[in-house]
N, C-alpha and C positions, 0 to 999 in steps of 0.2 A: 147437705140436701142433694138426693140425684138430681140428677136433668137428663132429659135428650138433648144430648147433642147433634147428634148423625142428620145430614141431608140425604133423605134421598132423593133418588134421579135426577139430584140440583148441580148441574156441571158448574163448579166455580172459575173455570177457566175458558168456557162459551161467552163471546157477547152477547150483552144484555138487548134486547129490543130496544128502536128509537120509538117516536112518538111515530102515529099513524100518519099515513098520506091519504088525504090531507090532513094538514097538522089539526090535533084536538090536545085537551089536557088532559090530564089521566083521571078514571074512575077513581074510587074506592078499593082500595087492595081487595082480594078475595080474603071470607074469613078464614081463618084456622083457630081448629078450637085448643091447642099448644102447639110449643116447639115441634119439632125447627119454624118460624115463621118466614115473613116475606125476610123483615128485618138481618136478622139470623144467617141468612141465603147471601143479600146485597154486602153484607161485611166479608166473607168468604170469597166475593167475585173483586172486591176492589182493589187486589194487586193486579192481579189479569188489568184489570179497566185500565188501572194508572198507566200498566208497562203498554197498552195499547194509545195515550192518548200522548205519552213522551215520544214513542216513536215514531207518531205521525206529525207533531209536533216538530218533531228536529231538523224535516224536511228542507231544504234552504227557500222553496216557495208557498210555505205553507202557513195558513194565517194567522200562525205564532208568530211565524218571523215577520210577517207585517205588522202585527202590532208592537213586535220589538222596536221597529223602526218610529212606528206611531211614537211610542215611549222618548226612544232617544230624542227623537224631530221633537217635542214640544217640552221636555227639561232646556236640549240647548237653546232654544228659543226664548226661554225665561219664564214659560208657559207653564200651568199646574197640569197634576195629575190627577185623577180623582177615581179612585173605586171604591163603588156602590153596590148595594144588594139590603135585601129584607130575611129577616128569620133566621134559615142555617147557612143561605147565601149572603145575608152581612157577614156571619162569619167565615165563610168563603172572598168575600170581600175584603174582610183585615187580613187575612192571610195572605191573599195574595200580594196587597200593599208592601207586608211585611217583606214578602220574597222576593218584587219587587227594588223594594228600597236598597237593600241588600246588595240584588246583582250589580245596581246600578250604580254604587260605590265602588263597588270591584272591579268593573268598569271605568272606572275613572272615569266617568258622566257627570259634571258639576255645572251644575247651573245655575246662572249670574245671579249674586244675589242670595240664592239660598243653599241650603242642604237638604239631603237626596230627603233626609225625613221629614223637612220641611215642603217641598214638592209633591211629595207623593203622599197622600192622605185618603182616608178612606172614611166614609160618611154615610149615615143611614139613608135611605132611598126618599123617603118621604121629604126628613128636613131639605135634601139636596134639591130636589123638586120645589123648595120653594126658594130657595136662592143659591141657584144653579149660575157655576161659570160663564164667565162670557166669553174665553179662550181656552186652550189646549186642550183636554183629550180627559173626556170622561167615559170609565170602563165599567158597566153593566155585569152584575153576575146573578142570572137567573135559572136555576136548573131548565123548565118547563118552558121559560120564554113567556109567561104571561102574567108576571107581578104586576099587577095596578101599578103600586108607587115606582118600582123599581122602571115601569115603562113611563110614567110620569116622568122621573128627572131624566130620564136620557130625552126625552119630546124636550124637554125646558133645557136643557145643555143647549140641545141641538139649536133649539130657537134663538138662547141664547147669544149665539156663534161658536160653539166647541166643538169638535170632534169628538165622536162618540164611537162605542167597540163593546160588543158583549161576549162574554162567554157563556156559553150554553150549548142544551144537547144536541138543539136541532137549526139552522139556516131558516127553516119554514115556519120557524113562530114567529108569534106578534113581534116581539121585542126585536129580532133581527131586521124588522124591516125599520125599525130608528137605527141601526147602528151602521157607522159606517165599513166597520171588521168586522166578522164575525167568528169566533175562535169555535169551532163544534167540537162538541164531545159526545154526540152520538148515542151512548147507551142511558137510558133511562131506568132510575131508579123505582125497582116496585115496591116499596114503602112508603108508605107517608110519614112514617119517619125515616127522614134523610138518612142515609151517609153517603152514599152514591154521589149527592149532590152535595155534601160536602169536600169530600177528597176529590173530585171530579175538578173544579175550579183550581184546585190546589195542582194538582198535575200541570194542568193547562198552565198556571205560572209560572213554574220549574222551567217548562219549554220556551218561556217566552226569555224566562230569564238567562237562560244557555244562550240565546240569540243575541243577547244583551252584553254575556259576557266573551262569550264565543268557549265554552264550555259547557258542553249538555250532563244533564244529569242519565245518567247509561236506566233504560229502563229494570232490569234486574235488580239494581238498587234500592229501587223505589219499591217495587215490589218486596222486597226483604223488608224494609224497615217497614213496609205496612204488615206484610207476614207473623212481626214480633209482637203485635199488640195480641195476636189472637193465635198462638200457638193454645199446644192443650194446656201446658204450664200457665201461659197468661187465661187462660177458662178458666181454670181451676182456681187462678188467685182471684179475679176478677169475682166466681160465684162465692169465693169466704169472703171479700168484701161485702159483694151484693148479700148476704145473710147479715152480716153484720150491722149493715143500715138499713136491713127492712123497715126496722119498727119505727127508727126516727121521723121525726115530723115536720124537720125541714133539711135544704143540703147548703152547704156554702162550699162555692171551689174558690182556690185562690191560683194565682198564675201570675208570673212577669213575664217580659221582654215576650216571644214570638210565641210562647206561650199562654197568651191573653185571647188571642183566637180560640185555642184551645178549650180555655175555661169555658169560656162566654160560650161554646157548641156543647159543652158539656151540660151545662146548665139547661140548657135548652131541649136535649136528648132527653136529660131524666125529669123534664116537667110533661111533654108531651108525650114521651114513649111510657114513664113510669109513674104519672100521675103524683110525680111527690114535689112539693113546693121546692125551690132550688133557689138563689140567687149567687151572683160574680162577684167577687172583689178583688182587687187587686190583692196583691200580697201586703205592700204596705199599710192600704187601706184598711185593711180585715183591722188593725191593731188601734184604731184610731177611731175611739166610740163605739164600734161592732160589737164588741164583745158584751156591752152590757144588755141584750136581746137575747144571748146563749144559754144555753142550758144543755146539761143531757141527753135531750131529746134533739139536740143539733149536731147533724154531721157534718164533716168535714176532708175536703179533695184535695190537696194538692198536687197540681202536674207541673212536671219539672225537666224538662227533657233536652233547654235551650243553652245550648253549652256554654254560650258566652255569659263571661261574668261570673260562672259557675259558684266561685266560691263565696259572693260577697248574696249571691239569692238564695244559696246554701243556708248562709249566717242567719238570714232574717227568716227562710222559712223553719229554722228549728229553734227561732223565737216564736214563731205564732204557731208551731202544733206543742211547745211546750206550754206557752198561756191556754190552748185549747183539753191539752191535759188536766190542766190544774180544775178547769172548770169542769172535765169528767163527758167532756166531746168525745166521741168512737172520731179515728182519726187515720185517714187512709193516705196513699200517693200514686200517680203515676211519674216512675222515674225512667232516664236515661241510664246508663253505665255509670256516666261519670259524680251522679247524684248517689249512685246507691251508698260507697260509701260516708259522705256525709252526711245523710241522713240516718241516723239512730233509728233501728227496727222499732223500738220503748218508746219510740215518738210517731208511730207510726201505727194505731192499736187493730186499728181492722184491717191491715193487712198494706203489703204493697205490689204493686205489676211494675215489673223489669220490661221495658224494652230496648231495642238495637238505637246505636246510634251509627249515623255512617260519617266519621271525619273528611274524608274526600270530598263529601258534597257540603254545599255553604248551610250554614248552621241553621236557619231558617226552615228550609226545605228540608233537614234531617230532623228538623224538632217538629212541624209538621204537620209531616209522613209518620213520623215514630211514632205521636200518640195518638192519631187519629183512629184505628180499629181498637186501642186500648181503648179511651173513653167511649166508643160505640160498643163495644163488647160489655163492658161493664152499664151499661146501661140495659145492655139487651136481657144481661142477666139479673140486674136490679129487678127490670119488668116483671121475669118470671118470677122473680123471689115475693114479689108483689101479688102475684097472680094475676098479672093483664098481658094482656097483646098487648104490644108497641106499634102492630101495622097501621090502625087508624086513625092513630093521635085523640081517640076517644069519642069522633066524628062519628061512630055506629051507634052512639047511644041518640034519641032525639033530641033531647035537650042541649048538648052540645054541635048536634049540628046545624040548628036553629040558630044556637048565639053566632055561628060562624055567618050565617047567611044574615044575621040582622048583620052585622057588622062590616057586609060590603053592600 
């Protein structure tokens, strides 16, 4: 199937706009009646963003390195961590925990009592809001700054007695005036389906967690391995996927270890941007009762990109796309390098996207980075292959944006 691809007059390497002065939330994307959309646009700017929000981040006064220090002061303290958020910013939320946990091993950060993945935990915004810490350092991630729940648990942190810290675009929203840091990332995402505000938080980690270990991650990097998800080779494969699961009727992605963010944004991209029902499961899980709800008309994602352990998630995920074969699943992947060869192309029927991996940088922060514009791009092009916008999450039609409005 063709597509346009081509932006025009869309500079992917201009900063994005912040929120207005004074701070408001954003409209309604403008519509477009096809490609290139907003969507489309914001996956093409977020290596620019990322390499924009690492280098200001690196600064030795800048309010990554104060939340580095937030981080360190309440592990050695015996005190929890806790990052929060709602929608694509939970999954901005597990991310960052992940990247997080990570540095702070590397680090040699131990804190009495527990381990670094016992400490550092990341939690939906709502449940947190109701039994929110009574110490150490709960960390908000909101693109916009104006989640209900996600500003609920940080009020209930706060009350509780913990230190609170958001990331987000802007200083001037609601949510920054609970937190006691504030990490800005400045440019605002003009889709209502995320990525922007996805990869945006993840950046912001990366630099906190350089601070952490006294190792930044160089912005160039960061921009390359998001660059690899959406070369024309990753469109190309991306749009034989997206054909190949038009017609299915549901999706299932599967994901381990720092990969589970991944999934869980994936799922999420292709329910509101492509209108197709989707749900997460672990890799293990997929094997364990799932499968008797399958059929044919069920696709299936695996993203695989987190190099540790490679070969034993290797093993189990060319168990569960060979049980997904037998059942006559279309069966797709997002791989790293070092996946491609252990995954069997015959186990892989609609196709796979190769992205970069960067070994220099901790595994975490290269798994990601790498798949994030992959699973946005494929999504972007699932949409088309659909025939929908992705910009409004389906909020143009009446009826959907009524249920949105019953439901706050």
């Amino acid at each position: 199937m063709l597509r346009r691809m081509d932006i025009d007059g869309f500079d992917p390497t201009a900063p994005l706009p912040g929120p207005p002065d004074p701070w408001a939330s954003t409209d309604q994307p403008s519509h477009r009646h096809g490609p290139p959309y907003h969507m489309t646009e914001m996956i093409a700017a977020e290596p620019s963003i990322a390499s924009r929000i690492l280098a200001a981040g690196a600064t030795r006064g800048s309010a990554a390195a104060s939340l580095a220090g937030a981080v360190r002061s309440a592990l050695r303290s015996g005190h929890p961590v806790v990052v929060t958020g709602c929608g694509t910013s939970e999954h901005g939320a597990i991310a960052v925990a992940e990247i997080l946990r990570e540095a702070v091993a590397a680090a040699g950060i131990r804190p009495p009592g527990h381990s670094s993945r016992q400490a550092i935990s990341d939690a939906q915004a709502f449940e947190l809001s109701l039994d929110a810490p009574s110490s150490g350092l709960v960390i908000g991630v909101t693109h916009e700054g104006a989640t209900t729940a996600t500003n609920a648990a940080l009020t209930a942190a706060r009350a509780a007695g913990a230190a609170t810290a958001l990331i987000t675009v802007s200083g001037r929203s609601p949510g920054a005036a609970l937190a006691d840091i504030v990490v800005e990332t400045h440019e605002l995402d003009q889709s209502w389906c995320h990525t922007v505000g996805y990869v945006s938080p993840i950046a912001a980690a990366a630099a906190v967690a350089g601070h952490l270990t006294g190792t930044h991650v160089p912005p160039a990097a960061a921009a390359d391995l998001l660059r690899s998800g959406s070369t024309t080779l990753a469109q190309e494969r991306a749009g034989a996927i997206a054909d190949a699961l038009a017609g299915i009727d549901r999706l299932l992605v599967l994901a381990s270890g720092a990969d589970r963010a991944a999934g869980r944004e994936l799922v999420l991209k292709v329910e509101e941007g492509a209108w197709l029902p989707a749900a997460y499961r672990d890799l293990e899980t997929f094997l364990h009762g799932h499968l008797a709800a399958t059929g044919p008309t069920t696709g299936v994602v695996v993203i695989a990109t987190d190099r540790r352990a490679a070969a034993d998630r290797a093993r189990r995920i060319r168990g569960a796309l060979a049980a997904a074969r037998v059942i006559g699943m279309p069966t797709a992947a997002i791989l790293s390098p070092g996946y491609d060869p252990l995954i069997p192309d015959d186990l892989t029927t609609a196709g796979q996207v190769l992205v970069a991996d960067a070994p220099d940088l901790p595994a975490a922060v290269a798994a990601l980075l790498g798949s994030a514009t992959a699973l946005q791009t494929l999504t972007e092009r699932l949409a088309q292959a659909r025939g929908i916008n992705p910009d409004p999450i389906h909020r143009d039609v009446d009826l959907y944006r009524q249920a949105a409005d019953a439901a706050d």
